[in-house]
ChimeraX commands (.cxc) that place a marker at each C-alpha (Angstrom):
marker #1 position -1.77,28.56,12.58 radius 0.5
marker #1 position 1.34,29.03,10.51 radius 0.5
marker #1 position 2.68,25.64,8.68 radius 0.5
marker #1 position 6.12,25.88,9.16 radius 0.5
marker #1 position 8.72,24.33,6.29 radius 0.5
marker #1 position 9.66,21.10,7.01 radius 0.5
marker #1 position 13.83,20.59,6.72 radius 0.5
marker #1 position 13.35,19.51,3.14 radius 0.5
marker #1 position 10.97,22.18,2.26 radius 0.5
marker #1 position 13.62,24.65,3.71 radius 0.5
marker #1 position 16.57,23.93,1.97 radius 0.5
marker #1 position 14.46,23.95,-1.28 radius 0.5
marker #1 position 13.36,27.20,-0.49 radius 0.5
marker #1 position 17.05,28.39,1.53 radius 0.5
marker #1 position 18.13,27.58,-2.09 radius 0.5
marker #1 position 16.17,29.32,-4.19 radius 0.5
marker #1 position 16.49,32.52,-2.13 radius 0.5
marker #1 position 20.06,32.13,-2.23 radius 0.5
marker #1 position 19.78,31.70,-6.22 radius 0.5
marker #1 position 17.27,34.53,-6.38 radius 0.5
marker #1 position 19.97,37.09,-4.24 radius 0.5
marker #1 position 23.35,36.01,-6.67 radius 0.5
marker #1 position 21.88,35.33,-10.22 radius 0.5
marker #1 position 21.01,38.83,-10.78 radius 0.5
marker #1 position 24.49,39.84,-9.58 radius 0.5
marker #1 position 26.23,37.42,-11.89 radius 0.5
marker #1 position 24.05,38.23,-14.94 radius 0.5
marker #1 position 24.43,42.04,-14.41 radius 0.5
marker #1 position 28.37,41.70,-13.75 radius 0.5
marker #1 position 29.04,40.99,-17.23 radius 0.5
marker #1 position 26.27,42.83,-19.12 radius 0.5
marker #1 position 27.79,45.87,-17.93 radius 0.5
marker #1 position 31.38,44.71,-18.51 radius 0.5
marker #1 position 31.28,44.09,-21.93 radius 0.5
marker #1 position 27.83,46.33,-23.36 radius 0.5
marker #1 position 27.33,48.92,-21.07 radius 0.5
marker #1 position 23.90,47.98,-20.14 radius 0.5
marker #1 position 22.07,46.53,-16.60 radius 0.5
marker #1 position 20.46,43.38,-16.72 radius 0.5
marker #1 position 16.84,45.16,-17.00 radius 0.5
marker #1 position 17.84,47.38,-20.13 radius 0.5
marker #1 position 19.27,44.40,-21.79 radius 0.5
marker #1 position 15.79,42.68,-20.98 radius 0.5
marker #1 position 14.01,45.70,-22.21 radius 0.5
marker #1 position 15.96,45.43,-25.51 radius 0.5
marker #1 position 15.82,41.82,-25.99 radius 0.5
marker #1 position 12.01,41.97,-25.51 radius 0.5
marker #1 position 11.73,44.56,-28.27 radius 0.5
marker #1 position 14.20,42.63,-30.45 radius 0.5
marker #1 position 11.37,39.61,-30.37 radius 0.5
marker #1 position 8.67,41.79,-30.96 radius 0.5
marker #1 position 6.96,42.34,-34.18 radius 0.5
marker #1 position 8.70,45.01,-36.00 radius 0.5
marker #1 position 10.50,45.55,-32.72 radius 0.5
marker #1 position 8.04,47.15,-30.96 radius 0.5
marker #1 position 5.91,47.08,-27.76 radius 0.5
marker #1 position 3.25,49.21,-26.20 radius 0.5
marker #1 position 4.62,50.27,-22.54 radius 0.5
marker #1 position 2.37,48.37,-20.75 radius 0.5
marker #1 position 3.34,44.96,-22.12 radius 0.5
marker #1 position 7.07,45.95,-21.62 radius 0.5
marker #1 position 6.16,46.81,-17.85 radius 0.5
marker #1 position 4.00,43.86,-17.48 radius 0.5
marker #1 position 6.58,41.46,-18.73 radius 0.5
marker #1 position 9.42,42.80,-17.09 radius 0.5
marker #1 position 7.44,43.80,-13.80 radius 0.5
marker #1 position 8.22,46.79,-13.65 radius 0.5
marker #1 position 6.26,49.63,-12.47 radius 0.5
marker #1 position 5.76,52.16,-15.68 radius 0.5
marker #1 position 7.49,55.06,-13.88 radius 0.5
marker #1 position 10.85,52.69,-13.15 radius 0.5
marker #1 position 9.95,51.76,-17.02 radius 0.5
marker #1 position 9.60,55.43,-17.92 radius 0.5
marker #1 position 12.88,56.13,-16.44 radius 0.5
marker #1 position 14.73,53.12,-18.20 radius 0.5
marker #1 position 13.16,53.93,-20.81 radius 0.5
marker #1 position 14.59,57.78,-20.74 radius 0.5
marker #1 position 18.29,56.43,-20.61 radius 0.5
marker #1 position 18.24,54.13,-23.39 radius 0.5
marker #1 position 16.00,56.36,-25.63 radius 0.5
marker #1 position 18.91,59.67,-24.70 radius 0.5
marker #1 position 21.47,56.39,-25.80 radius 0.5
marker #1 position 19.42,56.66,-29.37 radius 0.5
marker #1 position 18.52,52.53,-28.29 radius 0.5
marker #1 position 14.83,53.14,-28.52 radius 0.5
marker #1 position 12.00,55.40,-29.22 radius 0.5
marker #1 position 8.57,56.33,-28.07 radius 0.5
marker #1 position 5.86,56.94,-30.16 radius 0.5
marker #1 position 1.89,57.38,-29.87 radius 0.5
marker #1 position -0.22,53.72,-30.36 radius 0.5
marker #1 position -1.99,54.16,-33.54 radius 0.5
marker #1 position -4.96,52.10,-32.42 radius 0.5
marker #1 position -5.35,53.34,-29.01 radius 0.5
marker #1 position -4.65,57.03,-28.12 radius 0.5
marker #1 position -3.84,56.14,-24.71 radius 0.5
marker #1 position -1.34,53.70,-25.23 radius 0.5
marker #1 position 2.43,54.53,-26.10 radius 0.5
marker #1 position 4.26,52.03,-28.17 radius 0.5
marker #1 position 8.39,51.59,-27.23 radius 0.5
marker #1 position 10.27,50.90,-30.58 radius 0.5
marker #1 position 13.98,49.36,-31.04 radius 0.5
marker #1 position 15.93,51.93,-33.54 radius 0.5
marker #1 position 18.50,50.48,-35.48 radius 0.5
marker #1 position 21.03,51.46,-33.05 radius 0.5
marker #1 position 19.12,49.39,-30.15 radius 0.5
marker #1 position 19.30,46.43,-32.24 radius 0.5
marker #1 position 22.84,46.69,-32.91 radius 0.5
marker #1 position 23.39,47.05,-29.24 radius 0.5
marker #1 position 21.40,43.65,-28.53 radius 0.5
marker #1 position 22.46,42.11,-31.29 radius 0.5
marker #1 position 26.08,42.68,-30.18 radius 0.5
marker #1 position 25.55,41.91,-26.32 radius 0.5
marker #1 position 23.74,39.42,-26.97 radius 0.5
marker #1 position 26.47,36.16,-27.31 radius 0.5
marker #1 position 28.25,37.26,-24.01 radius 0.5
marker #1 position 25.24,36.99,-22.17 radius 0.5
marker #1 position 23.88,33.69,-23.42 radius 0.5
marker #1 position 27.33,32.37,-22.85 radius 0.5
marker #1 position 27.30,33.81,-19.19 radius 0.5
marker #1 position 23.84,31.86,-18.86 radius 0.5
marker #1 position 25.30,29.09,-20.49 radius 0.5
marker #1 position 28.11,28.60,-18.40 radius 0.5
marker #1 position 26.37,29.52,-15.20 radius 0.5
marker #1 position 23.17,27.95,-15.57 radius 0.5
marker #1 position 22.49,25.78,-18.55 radius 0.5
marker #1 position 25.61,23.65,-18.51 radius 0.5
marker #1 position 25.77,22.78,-14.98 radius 0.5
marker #1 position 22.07,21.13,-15.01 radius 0.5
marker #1 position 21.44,18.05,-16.82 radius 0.5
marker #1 position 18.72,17.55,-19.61 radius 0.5
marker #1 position 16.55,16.27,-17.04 radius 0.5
marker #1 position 17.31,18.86,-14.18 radius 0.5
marker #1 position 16.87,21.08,-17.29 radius 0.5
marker #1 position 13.01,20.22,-18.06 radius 0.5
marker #1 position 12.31,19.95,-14.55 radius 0.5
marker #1 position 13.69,24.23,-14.27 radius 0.5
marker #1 position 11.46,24.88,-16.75 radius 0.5
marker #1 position 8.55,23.39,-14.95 radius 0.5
marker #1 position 9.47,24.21,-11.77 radius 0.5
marker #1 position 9.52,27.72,-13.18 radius 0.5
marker #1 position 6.06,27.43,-14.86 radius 0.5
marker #1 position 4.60,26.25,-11.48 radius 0.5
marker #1 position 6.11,29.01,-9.72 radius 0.5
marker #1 position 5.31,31.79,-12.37 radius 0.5
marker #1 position 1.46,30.33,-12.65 radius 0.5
marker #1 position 0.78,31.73,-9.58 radius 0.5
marker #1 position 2.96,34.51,-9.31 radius 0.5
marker #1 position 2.74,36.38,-12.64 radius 0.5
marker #1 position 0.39,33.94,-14.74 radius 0.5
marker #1 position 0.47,36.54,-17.37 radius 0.5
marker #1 position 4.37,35.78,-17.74 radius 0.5
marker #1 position 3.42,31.83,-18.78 radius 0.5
marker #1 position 1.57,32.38,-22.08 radius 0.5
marker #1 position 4.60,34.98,-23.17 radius 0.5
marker #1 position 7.23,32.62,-22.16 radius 0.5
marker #1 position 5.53,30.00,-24.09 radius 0.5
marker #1 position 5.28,31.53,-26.75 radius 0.5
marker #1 position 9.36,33.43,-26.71 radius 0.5
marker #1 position 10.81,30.21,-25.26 radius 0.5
marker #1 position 10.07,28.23,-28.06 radius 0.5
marker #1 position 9.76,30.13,-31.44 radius 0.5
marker #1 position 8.52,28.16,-34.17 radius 0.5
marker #1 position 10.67,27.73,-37.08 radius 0.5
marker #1 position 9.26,30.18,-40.00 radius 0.5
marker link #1:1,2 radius 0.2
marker link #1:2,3 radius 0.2
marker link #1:3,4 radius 0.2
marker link #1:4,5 radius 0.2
marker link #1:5,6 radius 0.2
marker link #1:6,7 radius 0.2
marker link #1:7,8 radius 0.2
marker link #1:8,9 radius 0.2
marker link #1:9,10 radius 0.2
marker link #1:10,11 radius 0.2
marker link #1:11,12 radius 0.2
marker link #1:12,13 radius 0.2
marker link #1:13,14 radius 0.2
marker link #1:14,15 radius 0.2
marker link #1:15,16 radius 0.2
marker link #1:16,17 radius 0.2
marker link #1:17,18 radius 0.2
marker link #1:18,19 radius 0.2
marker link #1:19,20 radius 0.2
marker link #1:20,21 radius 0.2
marker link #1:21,22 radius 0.2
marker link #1:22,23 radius 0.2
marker link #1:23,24 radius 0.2
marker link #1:24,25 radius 0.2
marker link #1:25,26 radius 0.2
marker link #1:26,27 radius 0.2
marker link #1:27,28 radius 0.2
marker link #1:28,29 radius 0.2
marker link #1:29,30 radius 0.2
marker link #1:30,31 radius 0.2
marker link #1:31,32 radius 0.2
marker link #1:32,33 radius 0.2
marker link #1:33,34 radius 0.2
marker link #1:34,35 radius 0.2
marker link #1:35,36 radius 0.2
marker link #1:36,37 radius 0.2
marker link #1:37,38 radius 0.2
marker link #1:38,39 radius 0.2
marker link #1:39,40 radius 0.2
marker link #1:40,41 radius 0.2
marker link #1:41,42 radius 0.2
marker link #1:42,43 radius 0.2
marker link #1:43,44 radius 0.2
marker link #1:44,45 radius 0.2
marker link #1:45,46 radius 0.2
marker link #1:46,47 radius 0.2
marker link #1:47,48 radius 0.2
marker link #1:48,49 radius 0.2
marker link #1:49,50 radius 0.2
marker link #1:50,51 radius 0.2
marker link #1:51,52 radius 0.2
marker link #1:52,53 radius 0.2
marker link #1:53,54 radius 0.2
marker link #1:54,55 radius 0.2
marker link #1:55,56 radius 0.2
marker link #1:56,57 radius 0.2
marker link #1:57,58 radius 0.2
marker link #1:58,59 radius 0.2
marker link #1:59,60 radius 0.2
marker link #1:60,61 radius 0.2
marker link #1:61,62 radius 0.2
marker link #1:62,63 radius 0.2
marker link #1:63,64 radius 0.2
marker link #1:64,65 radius 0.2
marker link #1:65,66 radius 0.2
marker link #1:66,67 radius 0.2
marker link #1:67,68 radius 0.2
marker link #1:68,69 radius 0.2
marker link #1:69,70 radius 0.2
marker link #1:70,71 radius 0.2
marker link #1:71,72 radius 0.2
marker link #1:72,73 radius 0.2
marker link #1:73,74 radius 0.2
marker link #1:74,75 radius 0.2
marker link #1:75,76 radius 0.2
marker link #1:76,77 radius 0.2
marker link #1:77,78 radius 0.2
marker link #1:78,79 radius 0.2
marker link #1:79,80 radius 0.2
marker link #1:80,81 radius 0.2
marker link #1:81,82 radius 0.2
marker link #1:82,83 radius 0.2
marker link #1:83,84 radius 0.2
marker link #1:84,85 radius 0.2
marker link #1:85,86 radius 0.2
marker link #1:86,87 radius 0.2
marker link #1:87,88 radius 0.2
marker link #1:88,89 radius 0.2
marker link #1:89,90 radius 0.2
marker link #1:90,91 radius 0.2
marker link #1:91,92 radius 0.2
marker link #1:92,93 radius 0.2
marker link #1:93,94 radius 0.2
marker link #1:94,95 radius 0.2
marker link #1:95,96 radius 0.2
marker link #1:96,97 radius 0.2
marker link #1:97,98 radius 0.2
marker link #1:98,99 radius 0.2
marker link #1:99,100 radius 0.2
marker link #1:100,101 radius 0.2
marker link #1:101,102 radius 0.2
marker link #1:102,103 radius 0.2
marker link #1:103,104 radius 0.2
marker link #1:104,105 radius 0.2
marker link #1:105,106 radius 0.2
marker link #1:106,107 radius 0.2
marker link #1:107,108 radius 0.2
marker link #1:108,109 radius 0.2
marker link #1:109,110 radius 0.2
marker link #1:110,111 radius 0.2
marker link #1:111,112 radius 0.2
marker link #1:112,113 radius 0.2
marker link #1:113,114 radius 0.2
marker link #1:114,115 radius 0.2
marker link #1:115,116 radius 0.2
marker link #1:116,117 radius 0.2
marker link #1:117,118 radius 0.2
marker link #1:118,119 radius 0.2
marker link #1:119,120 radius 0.2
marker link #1:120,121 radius 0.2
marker link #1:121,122 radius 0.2
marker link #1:122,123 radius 0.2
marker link #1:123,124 radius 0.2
marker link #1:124,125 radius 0.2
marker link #1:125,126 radius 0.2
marker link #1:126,127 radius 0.2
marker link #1:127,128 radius 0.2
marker link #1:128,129 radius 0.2
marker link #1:129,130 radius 0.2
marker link #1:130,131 radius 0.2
marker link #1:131,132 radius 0.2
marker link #1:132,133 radius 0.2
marker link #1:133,134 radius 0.2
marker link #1:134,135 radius 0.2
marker link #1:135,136 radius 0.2
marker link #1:136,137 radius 0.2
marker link #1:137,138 radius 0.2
marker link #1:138,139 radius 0.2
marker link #1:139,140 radius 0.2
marker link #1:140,141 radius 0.2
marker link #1:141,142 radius 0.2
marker link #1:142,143 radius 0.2
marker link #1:143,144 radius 0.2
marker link #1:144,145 radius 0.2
marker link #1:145,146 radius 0.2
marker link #1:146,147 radius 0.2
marker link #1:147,148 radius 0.2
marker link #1:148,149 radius 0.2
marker link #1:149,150 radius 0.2
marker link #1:150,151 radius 0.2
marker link #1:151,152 radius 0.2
marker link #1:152,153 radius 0.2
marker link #1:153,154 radius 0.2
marker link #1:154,155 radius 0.2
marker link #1:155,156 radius 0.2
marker link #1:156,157 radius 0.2
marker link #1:157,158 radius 0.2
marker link #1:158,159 radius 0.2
marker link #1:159,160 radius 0.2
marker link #1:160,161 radius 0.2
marker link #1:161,162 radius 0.2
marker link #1:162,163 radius 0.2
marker link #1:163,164 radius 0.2
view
């Protein structure tokens, strides 16, 4: 028998969906206004840009930005033709491929990336208050623990860097 949402547990969840249907819309907006890139290739980029040395065997990138590796193949394909990245062979496993930032790609993030932490700024970080703030993250956590758990240990370890 289904459990149906109670009125609280509806608007929490009427919410989110909403959230989940306009914040992509929002982020993607400007990324493309002012760099020339969609929300995932920025990701994509970003996640290199972390990386050691900048780079990341496919897999990871497709399992951190779930994506399927043919949608990541064909991102992939665009921002290598932009000279933003490169593919190589995984020198420790022949079946792997490894997805490098070139010095171009880092420019590119480098550059986009104050307009789009002021876009998530203004949109999301200054609205909520330090409180509402630690309970997102949380929240998020909760969510992602069950959803993607292999997200959790990645974003704990990217949200946070420790000062070196």
């Amino acid at each position: 028998m289904t459990q149906w949402l109670t009125p609280d547990e509806r608007a929490a969840w009427v919410g989110l969906a909403a959230l989940l249907e306009r914040l992509p819309g929002v982020l993607e907006t400007q990324l493309r206004r002012d760099s020339d890139l969609t929300h995932f290739e920025y990701w994509v980029l970003a996640m290199l840009s972390e990386s050691p040395e900048g780079t990341l065997r496919m897999s990871q990138v497709a399992t951190f930005t779930s994506a399927t590796l043919p949608r990541l193949s064909h991102v992939v394909t665009r921002l290598e033709g932009r000279g933003l990245v490169r593919r190589s062979a995984c020198p420790t496993d022949s079946r792997a491929t490894n997805l490098s930032l070139t010095e171009d790609g880092w420019r590119t993030v480098v550059e986009a990336a104050p307009g789009h932490v002021e876009n998530v700024r203004s949109n999301i970080i200054d609205v909520l208050t330090p409180e509402q703030l630690a309970q997102l993250e949380a929240i998020s956590l909760s969510i992602l623990t069950r959803v993607a758990p292999e997200w959790v240990e990645a974003l704990q370890r990217t949200a946070r860097p420790t000062a070196g």
